[in-house]
N, C-alpha and C positions, 0 to 999 in steps of 0.2 A: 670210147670213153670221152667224156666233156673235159677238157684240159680244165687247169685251174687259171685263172687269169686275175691281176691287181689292174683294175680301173682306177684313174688317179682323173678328177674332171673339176673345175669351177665355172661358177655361176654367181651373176649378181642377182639380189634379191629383187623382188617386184615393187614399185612407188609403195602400195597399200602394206606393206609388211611391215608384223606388227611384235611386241617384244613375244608376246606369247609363240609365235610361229614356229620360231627357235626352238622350243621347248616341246611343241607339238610333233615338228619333224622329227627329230632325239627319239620321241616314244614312239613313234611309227616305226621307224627303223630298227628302233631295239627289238619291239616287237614280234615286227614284218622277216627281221633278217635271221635271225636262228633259226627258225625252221627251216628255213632255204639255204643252211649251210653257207650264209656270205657273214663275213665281219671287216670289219673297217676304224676309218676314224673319219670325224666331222670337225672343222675346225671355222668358226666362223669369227670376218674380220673386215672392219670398214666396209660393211656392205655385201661382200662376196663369201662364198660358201666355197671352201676347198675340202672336196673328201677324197678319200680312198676306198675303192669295195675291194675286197677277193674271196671269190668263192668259182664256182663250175659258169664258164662261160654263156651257156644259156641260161643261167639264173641271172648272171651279172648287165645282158642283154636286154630281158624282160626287166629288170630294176630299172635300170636307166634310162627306159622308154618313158617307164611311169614319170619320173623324174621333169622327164623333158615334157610334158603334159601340167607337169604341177603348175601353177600358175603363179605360184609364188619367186621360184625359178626362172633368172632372165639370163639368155645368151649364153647357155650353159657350151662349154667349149671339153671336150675329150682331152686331157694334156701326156697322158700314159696308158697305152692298154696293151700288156704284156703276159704273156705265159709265164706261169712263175713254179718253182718247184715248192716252195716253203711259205708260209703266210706270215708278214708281219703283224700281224693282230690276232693271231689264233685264239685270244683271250676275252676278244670284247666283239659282241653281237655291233656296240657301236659306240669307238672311246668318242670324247669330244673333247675341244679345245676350246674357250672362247679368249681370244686374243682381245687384250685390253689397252694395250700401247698405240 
């Protein structure tokens, strides 16, 4: 059986990144992510994108490859990836944050 695992990674945005981008990502991933069984959260702030995924490790695997390909995504860094028994986000394919301070 594929363990569950919470991916927790940031990444600063690209020079060309634009308000919409934000907004594009959000519906991709809302998307993209239900049917593949992962949920998370997106929180973006001064530049940088902090998310969390958890769902079956080779789902979370094949995400973040795509991720690391998006061009929009710079210097994306892995900061948590853990096997987890329980999902903090069981509720939202993909909450968001956008930090304004």
């Amino acid at each position: 059986m594929d363990p569950m695992i919470r991916m927790i990674y940031a990444s600063r945005i690209s020079p060309n990144f634009g308000p919409a981008d934000v907004h594009d990502i959000l519906n991709t991933s809302r998307r993209n992510n239900q049917p593949l069984g992962l949920t998370g959260m997106l929180v973006f702030a001064d530049g940088f994108f902090l998310q969390a995924l958890e769902g079956a490790r080779s789902k979370i695997n094949t995400i973040y490859a795509k991720i690391l390909r998006d061009p929009r995504h710079n210097q994306s860094a892995i900061l948590s990836y853990q096997e987890i028994d329980k999902r903090l986000f069981g509720d939202w394919s993909m909450g968001y944050v956008l930090s304004t301070e």
